[in-house]
N, C-alpha and C positions, 0 to 999 in steps of 0.2 A: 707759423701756421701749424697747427695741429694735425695729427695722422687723417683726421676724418677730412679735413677740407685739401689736404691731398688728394685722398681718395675721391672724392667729390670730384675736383677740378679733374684728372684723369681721365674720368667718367666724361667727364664734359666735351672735355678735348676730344675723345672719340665721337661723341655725336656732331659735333662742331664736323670734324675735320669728315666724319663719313657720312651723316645725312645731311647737315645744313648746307653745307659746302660744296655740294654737288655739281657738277656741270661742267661744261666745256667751252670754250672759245673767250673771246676777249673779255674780260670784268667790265661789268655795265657802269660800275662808277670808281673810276680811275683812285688810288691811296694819292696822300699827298703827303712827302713827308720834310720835318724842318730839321735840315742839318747844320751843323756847326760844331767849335769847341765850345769844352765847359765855359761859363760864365760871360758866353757872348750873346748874350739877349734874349735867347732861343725861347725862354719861359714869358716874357712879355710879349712876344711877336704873338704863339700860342693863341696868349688868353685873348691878344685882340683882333686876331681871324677870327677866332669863334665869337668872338660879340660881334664883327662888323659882318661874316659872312654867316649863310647857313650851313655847315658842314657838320658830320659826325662827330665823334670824338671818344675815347673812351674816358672815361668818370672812375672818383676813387671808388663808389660802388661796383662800376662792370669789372671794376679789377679785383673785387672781391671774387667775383665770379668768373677769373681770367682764365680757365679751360673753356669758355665758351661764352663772351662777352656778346655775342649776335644772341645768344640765346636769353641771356639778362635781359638786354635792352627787348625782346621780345615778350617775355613776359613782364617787365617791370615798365615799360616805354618810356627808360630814364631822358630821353632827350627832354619832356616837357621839366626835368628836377634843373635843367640851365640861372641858373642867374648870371648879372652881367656883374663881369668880374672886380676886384679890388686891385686888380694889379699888384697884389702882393703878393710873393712865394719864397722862400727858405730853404734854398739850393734845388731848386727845382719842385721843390714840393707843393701843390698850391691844395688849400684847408680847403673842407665841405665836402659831402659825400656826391654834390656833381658837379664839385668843378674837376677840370682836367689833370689826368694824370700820365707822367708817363708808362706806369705800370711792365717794370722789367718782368716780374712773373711771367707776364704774357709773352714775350720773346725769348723768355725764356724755355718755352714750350717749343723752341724750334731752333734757337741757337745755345753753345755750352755756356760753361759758366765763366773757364779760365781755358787757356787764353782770350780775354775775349776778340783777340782780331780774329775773326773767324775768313779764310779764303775761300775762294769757292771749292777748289780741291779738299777743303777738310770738313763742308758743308753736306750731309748726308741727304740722297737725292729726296728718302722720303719726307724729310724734316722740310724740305723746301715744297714739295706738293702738297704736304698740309698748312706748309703757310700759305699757299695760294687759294688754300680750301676756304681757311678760317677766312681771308681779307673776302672773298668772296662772298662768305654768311654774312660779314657785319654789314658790308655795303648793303648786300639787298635786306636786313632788317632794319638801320637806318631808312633808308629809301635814299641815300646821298653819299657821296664822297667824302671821305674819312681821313680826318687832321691831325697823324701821329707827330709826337714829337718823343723818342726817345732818341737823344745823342750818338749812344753806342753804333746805332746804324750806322754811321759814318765806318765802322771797323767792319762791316757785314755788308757792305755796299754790294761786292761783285756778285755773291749768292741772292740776294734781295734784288739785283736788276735782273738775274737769270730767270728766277721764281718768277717776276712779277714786272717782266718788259713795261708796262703800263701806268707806272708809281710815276710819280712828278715828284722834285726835289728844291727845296728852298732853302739856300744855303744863306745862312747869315754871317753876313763879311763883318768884325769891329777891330779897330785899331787895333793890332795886338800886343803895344805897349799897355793898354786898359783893359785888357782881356787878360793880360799874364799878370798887371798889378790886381786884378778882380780874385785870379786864382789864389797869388799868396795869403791874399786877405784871409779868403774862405778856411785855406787850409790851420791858417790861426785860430781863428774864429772855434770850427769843428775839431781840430788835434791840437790845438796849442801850442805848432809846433811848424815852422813854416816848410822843414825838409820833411816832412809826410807827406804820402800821394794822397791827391787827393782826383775822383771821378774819373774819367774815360784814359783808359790803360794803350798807347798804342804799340804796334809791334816791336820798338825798340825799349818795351818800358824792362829790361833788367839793365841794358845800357845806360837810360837815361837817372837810373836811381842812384848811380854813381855820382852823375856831375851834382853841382852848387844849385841851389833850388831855386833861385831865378833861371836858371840857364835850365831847366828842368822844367817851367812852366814855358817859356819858349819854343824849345823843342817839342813839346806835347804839343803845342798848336799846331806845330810846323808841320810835324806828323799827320794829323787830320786831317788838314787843308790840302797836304801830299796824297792822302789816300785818296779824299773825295777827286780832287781834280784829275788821277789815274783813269780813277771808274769814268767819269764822266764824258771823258773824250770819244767811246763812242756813240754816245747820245746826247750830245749836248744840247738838242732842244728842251729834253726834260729836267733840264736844271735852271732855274735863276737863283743871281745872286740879289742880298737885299743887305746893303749898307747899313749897319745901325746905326750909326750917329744922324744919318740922313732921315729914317725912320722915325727918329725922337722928334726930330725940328718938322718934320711934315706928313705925320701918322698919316693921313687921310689921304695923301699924295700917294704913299706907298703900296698901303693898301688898293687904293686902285689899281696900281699899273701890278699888284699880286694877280686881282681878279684878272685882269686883262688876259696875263698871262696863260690862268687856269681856264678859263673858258675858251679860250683857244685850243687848247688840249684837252677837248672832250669833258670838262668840269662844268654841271649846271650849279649857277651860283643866283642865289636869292638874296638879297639885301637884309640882314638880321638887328642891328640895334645900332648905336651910338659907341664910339669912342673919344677920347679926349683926343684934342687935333694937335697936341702933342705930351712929349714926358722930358721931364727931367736926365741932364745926364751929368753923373756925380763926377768931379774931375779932382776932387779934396784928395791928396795923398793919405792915405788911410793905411799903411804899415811903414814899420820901422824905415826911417828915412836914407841910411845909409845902406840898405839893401834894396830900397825903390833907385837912389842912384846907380848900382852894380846891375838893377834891370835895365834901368834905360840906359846905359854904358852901350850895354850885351844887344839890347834891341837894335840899336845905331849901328855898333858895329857889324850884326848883320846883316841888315840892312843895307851897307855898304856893299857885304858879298853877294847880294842878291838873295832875298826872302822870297 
C-alpha cells in the first residue's frame, strides 16, 4: 500500500475508533469469531455460515478501507456485493471483491506485528479500547453480528476476551495427523521447501524452528490448541468446538447446532441461502511419502504421551 492509503486508513481509524465507535455498555451484536490452526477448515466453515446464516463479515473491499470498514460498508452497503460462495480459497485467500477476507490490516490496527503472540500484559490498554470502538461501529452499521475469521486470534486470545467479554468462539477441532499433513503440503506448494514456516507463529516459534519439520507442524498445532484451551477455561460457555470431518459428512447438521449455539448467546440469526449437505474430504497422501511416515510415526507417538 502506498503512503496515501496509509494516510487515509489512519485517518479512518480515528473516526472509526472516536465517532463511529462511540458508547458504552454491552455491544448490541455480540463478534463471533472462528478459531483454530492453519489448514484446519477455518476457510470452508467461513464461507458456509455466511451463506447459510445472515451474519456481517468483512470483504476484500472493506479491507481495502481496513482503518474503518463500519464506514465502507456505510457508504458503500457492501453486504448487498454477497454471492454464495465457490468454496474455493488459496491458503485462506478467497477471490472477488466481496467475498470474505480475513484482512490482517485490520488487526493489525490494534495488535503488533512480531511477536505475534501478543499477551495481555504486552497488549496496550488503548489498542484494546479502540478495538472495542471499531467492533462496536461495524456491528451497528451492519445491523448484525460479525463473522471474523482471522487465525492469529488464537495468539491474542487473552487481550481480545478482556476488550471484548462478549465475542463467541468456534473453534475448529481436525485430526491433527491431516491438519500437520495439510501444513507440509502448503509449505511446498508456497516455499518449495517443507522446513519453511509457514502461517501462525506460536510462542515457542524460535524453538520450534530448530526441530525436523514434521515435528514442527505438530508442535504448531499443539501450541494453538494449548493457547486457546488456557483462555477459555474461564468462559467456557463462549466457546464451541466443531469437528471437521463431522462438518464435511453433515454440513447442514453442524450448522444447526452452530445456530443453536449463537442464538443462545444473544446472536439474532436469519436463515441466508443454501449450502451443499456435504464436501469432500481429501485423505490421498500428497507429500513426500517418507516424511508423511516420520509424521505419523511423531503423531502416534504423541499421542501415546498424551496430546
Amino acid at each position: 500500500m502506498g503512503a496515501g492509503g496509509k494516510v487515509l486508513n489512519r485517518t479512518l481509524h480515528r473516526i472509526e475508533c472516536g465517532l463511529l465507535g462511540a458508547g458504552s455498555g454491552p455491544l448490541r451484536y455480540p463478534p463471533v469469531f472462528i478459531l483454530g490452526a492453519p489448514r484446519c477448515g477455518s476457510t470452508l466453515l467461513y464461507q458456509a455460515m455466511l451463506d447459510y446464516f445472515r451474519l456481517g463479515y468483512i470483504s476484500n473491499f472493506h479491507c481495502k478501507f481496513f482503518g474503518a470498514p463500519s464506514l465502507a460498508e456505510r457508504a458503500f452497503r457492501l453486504r448487498g456485493w454477497r454471492e454464495a460462495s465457490s468454496y474455493r480459497s488459496d491458503h485462506g485467500h478467497v477471490s472477488g471483491w466481496g467475498a470474505p477476507s480475513e484482512c490482517g490490516s485490520y488487526w493489525y490496527r490494534f495488535f503488533r506485528r512480531k511477536p505475534q503472540y501478543v499477551p495481555l500484559n504486552e497488549a496496550p490498554e488503548g489498542c484494546l479500547g479502540d478495538l472495542r470502538r471499531s467492533l462496536r461501529a461495524i456491528g451497528a452499521a451492519m445491523g448484525r453480528s460479525v463473522l471474523f475469521k482471522n487465525l492469529l486470534t488464537a495468539l491474542r486470545l487473552e487481550p481480545v476476551l478482556m476488550a471484548v467479554p462478549e465475542s463467541i468462539f468456534i473453534v475448529v477441532q481436525r485430526d491433527w495427523l491431516d491438519t500437520a499433513h495439510s501444513l507440509l503440503e502448503s509449505r511446498m506448494k508456497l516455499h518449495g521447501d517443507y522446513g519453511r514456516w509457514f502461517s501462525v507463529e506460536p510462542p515457542e516459534i524460535d524453538s520450534l524452528r530448530e526441530r525436523p519439520a514434521h515435528e514442527q507442524v505438530v508442535e504448531q498445532i499443539r501450541s494453538i490448541h494449548a493457547l486457546i484451551d488456557k483462555e477459555r477455561r474461564p468462559a467456557p460457555d463462549r466457546f464451541m468446538d466443531v469437528d471437521y470431518d463431522l462438518f464435511c459428512r453433515d454440513t447442514h447438521a453442524v450448522l444447526e447446532r452452530i445456530g443453536e449455539f449463537l442464538k443462545l448467546r444473544g446472536v439474532a440469526l436469519r436463515a441466508a441461502g443454501e449450502v451443499p449437505c456435504s464436501f469432500t474430504v481429501r485423505k490421498s497422501i500428497r507429500i513426500d511419502e517418507g516424511l508423511y511416515k516420520d509424521l505419523e510415526d511423531y503423531v502416534e507417538r504423541t499421542a501415546r504421551r498424551g496430546m
